[in-house]
matplotlib code that plots the C-alpha trace (Angstrom):
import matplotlib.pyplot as plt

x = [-108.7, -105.2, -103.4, -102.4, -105.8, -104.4, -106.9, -107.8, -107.9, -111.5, -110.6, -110.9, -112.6, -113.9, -111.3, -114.1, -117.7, -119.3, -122.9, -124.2, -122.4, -123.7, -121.8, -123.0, -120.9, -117.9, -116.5, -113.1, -111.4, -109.0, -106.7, -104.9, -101.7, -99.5, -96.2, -93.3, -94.2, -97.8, -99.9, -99.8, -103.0, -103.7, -106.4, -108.2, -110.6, -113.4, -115.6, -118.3, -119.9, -123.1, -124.2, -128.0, -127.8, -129.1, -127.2, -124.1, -120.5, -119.4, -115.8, -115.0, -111.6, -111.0, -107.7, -106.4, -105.3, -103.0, -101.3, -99.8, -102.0, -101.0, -102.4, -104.9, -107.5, -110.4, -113.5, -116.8, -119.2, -119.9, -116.5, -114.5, -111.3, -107.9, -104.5, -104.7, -102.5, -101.3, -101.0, -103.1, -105.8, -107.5, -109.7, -113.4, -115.7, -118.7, -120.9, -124.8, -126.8, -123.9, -121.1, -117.3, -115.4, -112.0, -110.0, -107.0, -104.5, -103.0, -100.2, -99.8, -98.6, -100.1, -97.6, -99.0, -99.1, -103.0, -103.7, -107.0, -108.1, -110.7, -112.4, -114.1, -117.3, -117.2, -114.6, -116.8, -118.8, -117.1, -119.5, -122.6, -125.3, -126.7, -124.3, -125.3, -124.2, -121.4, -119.5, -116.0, -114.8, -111.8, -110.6, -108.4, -105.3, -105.5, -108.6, -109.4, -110.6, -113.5, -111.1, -108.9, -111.1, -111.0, -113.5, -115.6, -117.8, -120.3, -121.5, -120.5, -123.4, -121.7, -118.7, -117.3, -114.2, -112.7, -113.7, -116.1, -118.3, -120.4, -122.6, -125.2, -127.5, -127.8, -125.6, -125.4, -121.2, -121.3, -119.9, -116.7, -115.9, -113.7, -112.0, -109.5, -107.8, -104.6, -102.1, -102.1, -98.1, -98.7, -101.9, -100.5, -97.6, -99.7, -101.8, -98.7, -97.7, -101.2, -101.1, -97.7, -98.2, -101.6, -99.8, -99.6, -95.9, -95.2, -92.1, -90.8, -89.9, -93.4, -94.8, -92.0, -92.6, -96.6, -95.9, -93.2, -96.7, -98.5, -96.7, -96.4, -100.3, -100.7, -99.1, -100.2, -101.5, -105.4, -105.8, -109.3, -109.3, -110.6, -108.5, -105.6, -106.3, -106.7, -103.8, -101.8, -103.4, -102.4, -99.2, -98.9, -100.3, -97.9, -94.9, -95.8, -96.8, -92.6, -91.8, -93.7, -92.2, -88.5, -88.3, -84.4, -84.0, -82.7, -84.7, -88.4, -87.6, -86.1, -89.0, -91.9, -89.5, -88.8, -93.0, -94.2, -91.8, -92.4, -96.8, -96.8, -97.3, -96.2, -98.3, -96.2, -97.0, -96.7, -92.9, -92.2, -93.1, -91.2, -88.1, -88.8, -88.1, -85.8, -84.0, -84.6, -83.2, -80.3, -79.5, -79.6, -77.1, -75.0, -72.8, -75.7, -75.3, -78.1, -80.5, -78.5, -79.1, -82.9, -82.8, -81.1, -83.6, -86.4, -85.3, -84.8, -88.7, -89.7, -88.4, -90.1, -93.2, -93.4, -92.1, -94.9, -97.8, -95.9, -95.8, -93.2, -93.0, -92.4, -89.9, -88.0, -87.9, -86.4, -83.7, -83.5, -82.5, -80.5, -78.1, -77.8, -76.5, -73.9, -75.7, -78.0, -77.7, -78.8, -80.9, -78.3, -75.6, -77.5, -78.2, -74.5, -73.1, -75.5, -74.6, -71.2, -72.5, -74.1, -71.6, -69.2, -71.3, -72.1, -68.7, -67.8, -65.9, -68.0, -65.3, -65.2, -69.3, -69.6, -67.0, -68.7, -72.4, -70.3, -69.6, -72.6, -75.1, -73.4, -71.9, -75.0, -76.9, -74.9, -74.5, -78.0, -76.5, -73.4, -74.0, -75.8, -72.6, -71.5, -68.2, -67.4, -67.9, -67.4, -66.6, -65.2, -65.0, -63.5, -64.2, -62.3, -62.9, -60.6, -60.1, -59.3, -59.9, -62.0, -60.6, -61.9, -60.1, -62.1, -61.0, -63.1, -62.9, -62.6, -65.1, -63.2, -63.0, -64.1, -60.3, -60.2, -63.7, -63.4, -60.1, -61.9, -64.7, -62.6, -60.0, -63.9, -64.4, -61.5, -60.9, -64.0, -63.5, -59.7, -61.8, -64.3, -61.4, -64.1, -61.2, -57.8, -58.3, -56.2, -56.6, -54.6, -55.3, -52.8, -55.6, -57.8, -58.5, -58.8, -58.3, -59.7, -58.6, -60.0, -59.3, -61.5, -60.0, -62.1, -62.5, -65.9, -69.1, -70.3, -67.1, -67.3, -70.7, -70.3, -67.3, -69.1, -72.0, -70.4, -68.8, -72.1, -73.1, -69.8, -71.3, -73.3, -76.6, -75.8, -72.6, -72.2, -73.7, -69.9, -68.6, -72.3, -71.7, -68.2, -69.4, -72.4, -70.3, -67.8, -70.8, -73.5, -76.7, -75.6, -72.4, -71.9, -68.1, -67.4, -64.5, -64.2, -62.1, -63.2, -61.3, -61.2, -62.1, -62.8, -65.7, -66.2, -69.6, -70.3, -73.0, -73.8, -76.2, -75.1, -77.3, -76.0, -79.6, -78.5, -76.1, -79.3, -81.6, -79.2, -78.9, -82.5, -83.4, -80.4, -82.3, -85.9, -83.6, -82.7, -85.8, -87.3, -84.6, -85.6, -89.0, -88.2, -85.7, -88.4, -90.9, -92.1, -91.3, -91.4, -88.4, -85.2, -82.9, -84.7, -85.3, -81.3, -81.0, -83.1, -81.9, -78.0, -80.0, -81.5, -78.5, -76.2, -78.9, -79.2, -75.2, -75.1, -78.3, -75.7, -73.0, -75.4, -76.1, -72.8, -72.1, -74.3, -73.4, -70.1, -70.5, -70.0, -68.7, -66.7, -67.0, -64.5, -64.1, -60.3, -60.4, -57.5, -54.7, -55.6, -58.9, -61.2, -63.6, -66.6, -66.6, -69.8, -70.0, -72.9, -74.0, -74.9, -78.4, -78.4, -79.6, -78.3, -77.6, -74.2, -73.8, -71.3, -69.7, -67.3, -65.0, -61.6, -60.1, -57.8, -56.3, -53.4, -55.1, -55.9, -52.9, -52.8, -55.7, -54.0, -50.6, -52.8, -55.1, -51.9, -50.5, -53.6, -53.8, -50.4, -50.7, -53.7, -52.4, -49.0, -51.1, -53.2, -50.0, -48.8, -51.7, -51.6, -48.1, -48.6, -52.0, -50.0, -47.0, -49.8, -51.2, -48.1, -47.2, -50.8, -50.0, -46.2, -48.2, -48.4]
y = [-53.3, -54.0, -50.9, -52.0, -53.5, -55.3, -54.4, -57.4, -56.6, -56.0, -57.2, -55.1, -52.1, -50.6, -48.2, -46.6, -45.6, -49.2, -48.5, -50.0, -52.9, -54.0, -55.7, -59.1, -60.7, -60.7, -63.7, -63.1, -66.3, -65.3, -68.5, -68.1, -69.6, -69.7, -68.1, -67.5, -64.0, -63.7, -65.0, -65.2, -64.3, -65.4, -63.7, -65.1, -62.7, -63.5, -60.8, -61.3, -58.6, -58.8, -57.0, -56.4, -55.4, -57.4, -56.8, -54.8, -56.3, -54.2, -53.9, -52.4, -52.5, -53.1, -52.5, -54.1, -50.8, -51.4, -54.9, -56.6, -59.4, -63.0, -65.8, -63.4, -65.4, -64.3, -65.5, -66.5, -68.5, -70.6, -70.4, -70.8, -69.2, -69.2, -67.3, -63.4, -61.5, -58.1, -56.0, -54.2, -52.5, -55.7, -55.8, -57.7, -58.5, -59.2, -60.5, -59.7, -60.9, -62.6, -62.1, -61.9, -63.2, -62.0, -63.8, -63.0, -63.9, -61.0, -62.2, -60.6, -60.8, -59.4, -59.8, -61.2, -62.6, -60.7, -60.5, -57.9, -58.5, -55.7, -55.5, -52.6, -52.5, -49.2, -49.7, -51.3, -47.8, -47.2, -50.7, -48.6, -49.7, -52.0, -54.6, -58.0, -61.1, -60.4, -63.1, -63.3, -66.2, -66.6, -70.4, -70.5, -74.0, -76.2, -75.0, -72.5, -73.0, -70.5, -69.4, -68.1, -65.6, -62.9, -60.7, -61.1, -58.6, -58.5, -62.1, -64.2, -65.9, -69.5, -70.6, -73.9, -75.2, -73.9, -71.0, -68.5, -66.4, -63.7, -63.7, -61.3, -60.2, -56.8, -55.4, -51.4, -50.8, -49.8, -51.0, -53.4, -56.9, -57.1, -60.0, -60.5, -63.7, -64.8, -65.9, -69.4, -69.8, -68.4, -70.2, -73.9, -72.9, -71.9, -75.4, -77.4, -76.6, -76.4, -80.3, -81.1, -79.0, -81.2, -84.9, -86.6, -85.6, -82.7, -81.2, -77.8, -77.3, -78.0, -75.3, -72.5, -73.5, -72.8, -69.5, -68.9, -69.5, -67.5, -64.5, -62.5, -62.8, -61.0, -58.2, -58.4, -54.9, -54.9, -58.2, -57.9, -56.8, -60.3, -62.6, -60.7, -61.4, -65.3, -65.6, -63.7, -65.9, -69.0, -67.6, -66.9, -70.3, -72.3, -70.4, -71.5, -74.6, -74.6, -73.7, -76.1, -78.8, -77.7, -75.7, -76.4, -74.9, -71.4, -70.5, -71.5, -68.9, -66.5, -66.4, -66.4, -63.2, -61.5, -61.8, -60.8, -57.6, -56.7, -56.8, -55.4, -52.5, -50.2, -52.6, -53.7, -56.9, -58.3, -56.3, -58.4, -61.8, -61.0, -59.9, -63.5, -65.4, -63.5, -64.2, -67.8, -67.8, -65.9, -68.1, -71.1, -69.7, -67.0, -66.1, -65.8, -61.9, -61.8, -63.0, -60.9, -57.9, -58.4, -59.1, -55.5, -53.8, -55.8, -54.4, -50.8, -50.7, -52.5, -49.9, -47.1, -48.7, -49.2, -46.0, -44.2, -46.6, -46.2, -49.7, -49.3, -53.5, -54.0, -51.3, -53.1, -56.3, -55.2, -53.5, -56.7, -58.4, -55.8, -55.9, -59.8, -58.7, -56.7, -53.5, -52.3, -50.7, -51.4, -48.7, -48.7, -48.2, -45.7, -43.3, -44.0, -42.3, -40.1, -38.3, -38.1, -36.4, -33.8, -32.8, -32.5, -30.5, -28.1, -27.7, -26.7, -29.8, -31.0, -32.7, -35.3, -35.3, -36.7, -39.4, -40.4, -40.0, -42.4, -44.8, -45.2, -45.1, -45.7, -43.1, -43.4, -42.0, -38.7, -38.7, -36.9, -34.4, -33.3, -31.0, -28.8, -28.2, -24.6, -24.9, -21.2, -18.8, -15.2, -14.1, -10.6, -10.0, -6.6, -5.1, -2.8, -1.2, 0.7, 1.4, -1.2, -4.3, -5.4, -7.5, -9.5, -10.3, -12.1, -13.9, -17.1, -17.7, -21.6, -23.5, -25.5, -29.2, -28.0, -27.2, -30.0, -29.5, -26.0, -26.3, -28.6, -26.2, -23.4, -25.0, -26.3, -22.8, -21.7, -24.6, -24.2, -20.1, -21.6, -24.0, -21.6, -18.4, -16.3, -15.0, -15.0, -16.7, -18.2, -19.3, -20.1, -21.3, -20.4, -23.8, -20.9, -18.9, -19.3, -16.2, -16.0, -13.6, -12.5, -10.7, -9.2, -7.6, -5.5, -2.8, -2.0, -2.1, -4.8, -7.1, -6.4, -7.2, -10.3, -11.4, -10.9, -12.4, -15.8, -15.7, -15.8, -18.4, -20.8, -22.3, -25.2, -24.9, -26.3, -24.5, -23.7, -19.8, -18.5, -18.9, -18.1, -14.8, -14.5, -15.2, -12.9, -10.0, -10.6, -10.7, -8.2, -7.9, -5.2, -2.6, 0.0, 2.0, 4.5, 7.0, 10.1, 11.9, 16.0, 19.2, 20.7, 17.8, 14.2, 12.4, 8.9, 7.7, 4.3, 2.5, -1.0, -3.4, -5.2, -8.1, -10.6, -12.1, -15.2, -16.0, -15.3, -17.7, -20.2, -20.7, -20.2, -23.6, -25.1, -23.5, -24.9, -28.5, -27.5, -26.9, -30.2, -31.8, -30.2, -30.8, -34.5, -34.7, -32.8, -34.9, -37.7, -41.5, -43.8, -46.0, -45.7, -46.1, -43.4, -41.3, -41.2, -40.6, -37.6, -36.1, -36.0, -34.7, -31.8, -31.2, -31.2, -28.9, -26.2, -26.1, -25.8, -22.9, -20.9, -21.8, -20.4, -17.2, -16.2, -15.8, -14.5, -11.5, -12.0, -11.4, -8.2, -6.9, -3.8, -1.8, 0.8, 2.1, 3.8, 6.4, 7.3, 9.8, 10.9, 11.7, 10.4, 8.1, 6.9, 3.2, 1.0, -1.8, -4.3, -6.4, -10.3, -10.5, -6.8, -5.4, -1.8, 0.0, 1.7, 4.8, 7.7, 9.8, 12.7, 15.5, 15.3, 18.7, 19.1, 22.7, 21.5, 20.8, 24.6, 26.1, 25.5, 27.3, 30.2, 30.5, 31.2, 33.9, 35.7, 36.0, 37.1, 39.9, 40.7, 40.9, 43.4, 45.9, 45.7, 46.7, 49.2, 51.1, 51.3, 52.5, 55.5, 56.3, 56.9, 58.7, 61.2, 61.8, 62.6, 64.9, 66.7, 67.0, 68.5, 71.1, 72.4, 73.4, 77.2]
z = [-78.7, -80.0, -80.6, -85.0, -86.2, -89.6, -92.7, -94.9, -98.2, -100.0, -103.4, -106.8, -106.8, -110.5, -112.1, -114.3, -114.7, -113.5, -115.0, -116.8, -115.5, -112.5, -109.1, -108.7, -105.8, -103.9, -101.9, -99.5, -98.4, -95.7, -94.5, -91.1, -91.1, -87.7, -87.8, -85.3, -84.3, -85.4, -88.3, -91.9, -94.1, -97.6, -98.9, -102.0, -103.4, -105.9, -108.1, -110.5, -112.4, -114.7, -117.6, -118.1, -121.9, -124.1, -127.3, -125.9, -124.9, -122.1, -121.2, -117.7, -115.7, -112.0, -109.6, -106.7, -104.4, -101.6, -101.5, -105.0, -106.5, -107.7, -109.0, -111.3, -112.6, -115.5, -116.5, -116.5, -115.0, -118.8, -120.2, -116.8, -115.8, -117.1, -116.2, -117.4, -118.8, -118.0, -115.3, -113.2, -114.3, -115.0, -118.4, -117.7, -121.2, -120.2, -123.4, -123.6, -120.1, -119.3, -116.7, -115.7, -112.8, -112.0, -108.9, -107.3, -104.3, -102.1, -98.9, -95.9, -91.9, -88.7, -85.7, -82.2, -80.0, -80.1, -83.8, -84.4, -88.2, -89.6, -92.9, -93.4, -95.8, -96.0, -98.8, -101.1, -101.6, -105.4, -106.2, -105.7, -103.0, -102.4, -103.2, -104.1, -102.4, -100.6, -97.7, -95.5, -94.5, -91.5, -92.2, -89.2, -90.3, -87.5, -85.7, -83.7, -79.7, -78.5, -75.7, -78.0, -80.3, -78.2, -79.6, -82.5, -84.1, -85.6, -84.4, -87.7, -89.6, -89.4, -87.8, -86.2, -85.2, -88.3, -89.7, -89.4, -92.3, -92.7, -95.5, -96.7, -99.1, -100.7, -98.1, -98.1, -98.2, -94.2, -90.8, -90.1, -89.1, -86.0, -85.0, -82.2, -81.7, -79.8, -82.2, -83.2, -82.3, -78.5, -78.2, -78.7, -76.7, -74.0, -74.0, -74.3, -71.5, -69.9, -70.7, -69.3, -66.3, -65.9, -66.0, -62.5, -60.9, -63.2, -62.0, -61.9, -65.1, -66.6, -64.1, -65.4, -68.8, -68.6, -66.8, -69.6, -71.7, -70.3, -69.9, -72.6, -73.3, -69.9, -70.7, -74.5, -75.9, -76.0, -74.0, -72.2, -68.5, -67.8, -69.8, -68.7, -64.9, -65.7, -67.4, -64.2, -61.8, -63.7, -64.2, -60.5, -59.1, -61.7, -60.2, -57.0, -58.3, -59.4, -55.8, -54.1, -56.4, -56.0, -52.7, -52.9, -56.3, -56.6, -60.4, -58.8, -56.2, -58.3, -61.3, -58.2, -57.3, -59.9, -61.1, -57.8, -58.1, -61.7, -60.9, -57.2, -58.4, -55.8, -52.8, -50.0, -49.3, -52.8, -52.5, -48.9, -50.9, -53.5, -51.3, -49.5, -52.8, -54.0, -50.8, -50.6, -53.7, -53.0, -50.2, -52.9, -55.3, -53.2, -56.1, -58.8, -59.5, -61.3, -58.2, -56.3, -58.3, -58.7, -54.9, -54.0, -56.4, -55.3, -51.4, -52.7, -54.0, -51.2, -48.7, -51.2, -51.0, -46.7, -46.6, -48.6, -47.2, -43.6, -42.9, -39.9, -40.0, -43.6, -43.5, -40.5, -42.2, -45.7, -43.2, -41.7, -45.2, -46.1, -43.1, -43.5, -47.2, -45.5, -47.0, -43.8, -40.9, -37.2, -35.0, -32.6, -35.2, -36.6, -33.8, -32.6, -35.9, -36.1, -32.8, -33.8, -37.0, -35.9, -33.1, -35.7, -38.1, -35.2, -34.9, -38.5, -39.3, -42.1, -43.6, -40.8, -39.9, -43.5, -43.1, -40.5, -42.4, -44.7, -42.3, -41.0, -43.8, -47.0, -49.8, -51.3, -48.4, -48.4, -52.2, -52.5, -50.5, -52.4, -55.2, -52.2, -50.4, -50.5, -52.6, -51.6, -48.9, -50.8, -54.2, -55.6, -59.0, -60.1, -63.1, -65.2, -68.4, -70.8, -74.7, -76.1, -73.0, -70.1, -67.7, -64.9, -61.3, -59.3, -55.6, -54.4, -50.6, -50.8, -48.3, -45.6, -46.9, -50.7, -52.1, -54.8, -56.0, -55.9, -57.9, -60.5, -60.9, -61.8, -64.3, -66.0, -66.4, -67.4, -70.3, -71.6, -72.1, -73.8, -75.8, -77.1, -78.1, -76.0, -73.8, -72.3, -69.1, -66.3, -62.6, -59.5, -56.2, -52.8, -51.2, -49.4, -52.3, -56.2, -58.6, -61.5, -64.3, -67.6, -70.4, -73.1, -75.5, -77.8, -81.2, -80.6, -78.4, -80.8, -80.2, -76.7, -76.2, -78.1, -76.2, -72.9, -73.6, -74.7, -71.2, -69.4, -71.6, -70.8, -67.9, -67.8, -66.2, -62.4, -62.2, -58.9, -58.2, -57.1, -60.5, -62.1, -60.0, -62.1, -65.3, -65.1, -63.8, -66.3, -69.6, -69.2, -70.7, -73.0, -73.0, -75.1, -74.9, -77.0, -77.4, -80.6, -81.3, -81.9, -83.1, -79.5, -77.0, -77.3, -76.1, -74.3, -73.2, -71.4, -70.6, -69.0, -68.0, -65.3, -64.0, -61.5, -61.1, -62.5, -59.4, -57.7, -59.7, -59.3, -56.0, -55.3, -57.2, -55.0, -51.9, -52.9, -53.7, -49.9, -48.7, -50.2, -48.4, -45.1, -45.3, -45.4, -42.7, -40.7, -41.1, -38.1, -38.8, -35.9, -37.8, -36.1, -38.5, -41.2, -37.8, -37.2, -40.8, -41.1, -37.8, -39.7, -43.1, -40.8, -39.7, -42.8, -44.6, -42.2, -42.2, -45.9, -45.9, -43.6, -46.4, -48.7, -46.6, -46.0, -49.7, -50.5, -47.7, -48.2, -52.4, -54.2, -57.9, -58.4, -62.1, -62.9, -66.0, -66.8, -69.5, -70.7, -69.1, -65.7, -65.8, -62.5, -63.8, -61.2, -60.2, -58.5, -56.1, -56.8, -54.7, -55.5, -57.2, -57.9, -61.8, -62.4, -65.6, -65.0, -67.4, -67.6, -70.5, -70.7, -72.8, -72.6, -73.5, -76.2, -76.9, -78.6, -81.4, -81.6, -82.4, -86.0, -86.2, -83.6, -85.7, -89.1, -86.9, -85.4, -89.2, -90.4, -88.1, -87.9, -91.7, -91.2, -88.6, -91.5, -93.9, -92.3, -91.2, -94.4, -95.8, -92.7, -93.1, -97.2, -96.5, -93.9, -96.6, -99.3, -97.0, -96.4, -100.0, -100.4, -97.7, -98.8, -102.7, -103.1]

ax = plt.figure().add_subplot(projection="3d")
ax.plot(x, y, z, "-o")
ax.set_aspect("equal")
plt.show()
């Protein structure tokens, strides 16, 4: 069914205790107006209630929920109805045994060109159950054909050419009325140009208009299987219809085309038709660019399609209208630049195998192939650590034939570490060799691992893994550097993280790219221009997995950590992909700082030993004078 069902409104519904009221009936008059995109619905709603006392007025109010209300109309069934006044919720009196009627008007759209109208019963629950007489009525302005109601359901009590109605009796508030109908608007398009397309010598434009009809109901949301297939065969049949009425017309041709393309849905032969009319057309009106653009996509999907069914002879003829464009290739061509290709490749002159791939088979052909070339063939990065700064020198080994993107790649990096204040950075380049220096200065192990961590992160995603290898080396994982200061020694301790895995990870999703790429060009095909092609592909990816290799080999990072004065600090060579925590601490000796504490002990005991000689010297003289006494 059709994706937005539009709810028609139910009328009032009671905004207080009903009893001992009672729900008498309830009549919806839904008029179906056309409109440009869809439909218009007036909905005119009627509602009677009764009140069984016999010597009680009873008052009760109603609402209209969802959609305003006009035209508001109040009554009964002896006095008749006149105008109300007020606003919603709407006041009923109902005098003894008798009755009131309240009527109202609610507007709204439904868009098409499949229009799916639903009321649900359901809603009526607040009225208690089982309701009293109850009806719907669809009047449909102008009529409505039996082809164009869709679906309809439940099956209506009455209906005709103009409306249809459900009635019923105590009907328990359950269930729904579906109804889906092609919009009025679309539908008398569609046999307007059913009946001009039927006059004797109709003419191509009578058969384009009717498809013109007829195809945006195909591919209408919720249009039934069936009805949908009708419609694209009549579709299909009038544009051939157009053809066969102006074969020397470029727009018959190009409409049959560009249908046949947009519904082959993958299948081959319904490409090669559309390729045929699309050519035709082309062949009409040479400088239409829009024909010629639908023709070249048309060919590209085409070849796709033979390709993945293997159908060797649709394959050969899209070639063949592809090298009458000027954008194909013969088999003989082909193989002829595709020996040159490979000699060259095997030679290390990749430069001049891809001109040559170039020439042969088109940019685009060896465009797939270029963010997989090795950019570099080694990278060092060196490493250095002291109080205060960590800088980073690190030497690319250029790839033969890669010096301008090379170049680019590096001055990315580096403006993007001078954009984000991360670092001081600079490069230069002798053409064989780029260097690449950073600095890091730092005040802590918190600065410093912020610092270096924001330089890992400065790289886009599919950087290429030489300068992924830099940027790891350069921003660890975690770092800690820390230097005190004690009364006799200080102390420095460091510790890193180092994880170059993310060169690594890199290049192994440009290896499985590779490896999807070599699977391909190892496959069998019995064409001979995708044969030639995938014997160059083979060719030019096993030349760039050797690239790859010898990076990787040719790859290490050097971390050396300087303490200050001339003590010997350890350093370590990692190797690409490697993860190793680097630690090492040490006390740096400081006597110096002792002899403060030396000069105050010397006076101290130089002030003891004074004292304790004067204290012997004055002991021996008492002694003496104790000795000379009679």
């Amino acid at each position: 069914m059709a994706a937005s069902p539009v709810a028609i409104p139910h009328g009032p519904l009671p905004a207080e205790e009903l009893k001992p009221a009672e729900f008498g009936a309830l009549s919806l008059d839904v008029t179906i107006s056309p409109a440009d995109t869809g439909v218009a619905l007036e909905v005119r709603t009627r509602t009677r209630l009764r009140n069984p006392e016999k010597k009680t007025t009873l008052e009760r109010r109603v609402t209209f929920p969802g959609l305003p209300v006009s035209n508001v109309r109040i009554g009964s069934q002896n006095s008749g109805l006149h105008r109300a006044e007020g606003d919603d919720p709407w006041l009923l009196t109902m005098a003894p045994e008798g009755d009131a009627i309240i009527e109202a008007t609610q507007y709204l759209a439904a868009p098409g060109p499949l229009v799916q109208l639903e009321l649900d019963w359901g809603a009526l629950a607040p009225w208690g159950s089982p309701l009293g007489s109850v009806r719907l009525t669809l009047h449909f302005s102008g009529g409505v054909d039996s082809e164009q109601l869709l679906s309809v359901d439940p099956a209506p009590t009455q209906s005709d050419t103009l409306q249809l109605t459900w009635s019923h009796e105590k009907l328990r508030p359950a269930g729904k009325v579906q109804v889906l109908f092609i919009a009025p608007s679309f539908w008398r398009a569609l046999q307007k140009a059913r009946g001009a397309a039927a006059q004797p010598g109709a003419g191509a434009d009578a058969f384009l208009a009717l498809a013109a009809a007829a195809r945006p109901l195909i591919t209408a949301e919720g249009m039934p299987q069936a009805m949908a297939q009708a419609l694209d065969a009549e579709c299909l049949a009038a544009l051939r219809q157009a053809v066969a009425a102006a074969p020397d017309q470029a727009r018959p041709h190009a409409e049959l085309g560009a249908y046949l393309r947009t519904h082959a849905a993958g299948r081959p032969a319904a490409l090669a038709e559309a390729v045929s009319e699309l050519k035709a057309a082309f062949d009409l009106a040479p400088n239409d660019a829009r024909i010629r653009e639908q023709l070249l996509g048309t060919l590209e999907e085409h070849i796709a399609a033979c390709r993945k069914a293997g159908d060797r002879r649709g394959l050969l003829a899209a070639l063949d209208v592809a090298e009458s464009l000027g954008t194909g290739n013969s088999p003989e061509r082909a193989a002829g630049y595709t020996d040159l290709a490979v000699s060259l490749i095997d030679e290390g002159r990749l430069d001049e195998a891809e001109a040559a791939i170039v020439t042969g088979f088109g940019q685009a052909a060896l465009h797939r192939y270029a963010f997989l070339r090795p950019r570099f063939t080694s990278v060092t990065a060196e490493v250095e650590t002291r109080g205060g700064r960590r800088t980073v020198h690190s030497t690319l080994t250029v790839a033969p034939g890669m010096e301008e993107e090379a170049r680019r790649e590096a001055a990315a990096l580096v403006d993007a570490l001078h954009r984000a204040g991360i670092a001081e950075a600079a490069w230069s380049s002798d053409g064989a060799h780029i260097t690449i220096d950073l600095g890091v200065p730092f005040e802590d192990s918190a600065s410093l691992r912020s610092a270096t961590l924001s330089i890992a992160r400065s790289l886009p995603a599919d950087a290429d893994p030489a300068l992924v290898f830099v940027t790891a080396a350069a921003g660890p994982g975690n770092i800690s550097y820390d230097y005190t200061m004690g009364r006799r020694a200080d102390y420095l301790s460091y510790a890193e993280s180092v994880d170059l895995t993310p060169a690594q990870e890199r290049l192994e999703r440009l290896l499985e790219r590779l490896q999807v790429e070599r699977a391909e060009a190892e496959a069998q095909t019995e064409d001979p221009i995708e044969s030639a092609r995938r014997r160059w592909a083979l060719s030019l990816v096993k030349a760039y997995e050797r690239g790859w290799q010898s990076l990787v080999r040719g790859s290490r990072a050097t971390f050396r950590l300087l303490p200050p004065e001339d003590i010997i600090a350890p350093q370590w060579a990692i190797a690409w992909g490697e993860e190793r925590t680097l630690g090492w601490s040490t006390s740096i000796p400081r006597s110096e700082r002792l002899l403060p504490y030396v000069a105050v002990l010397t006076g101290a005991l130089l002030a003891l030993v004074s004292g304790l000689a004067i204290w012997r010297g004055r002991r021996h003289v008492r002694r003496r004078g104790d000795s000379s006494e009679p």
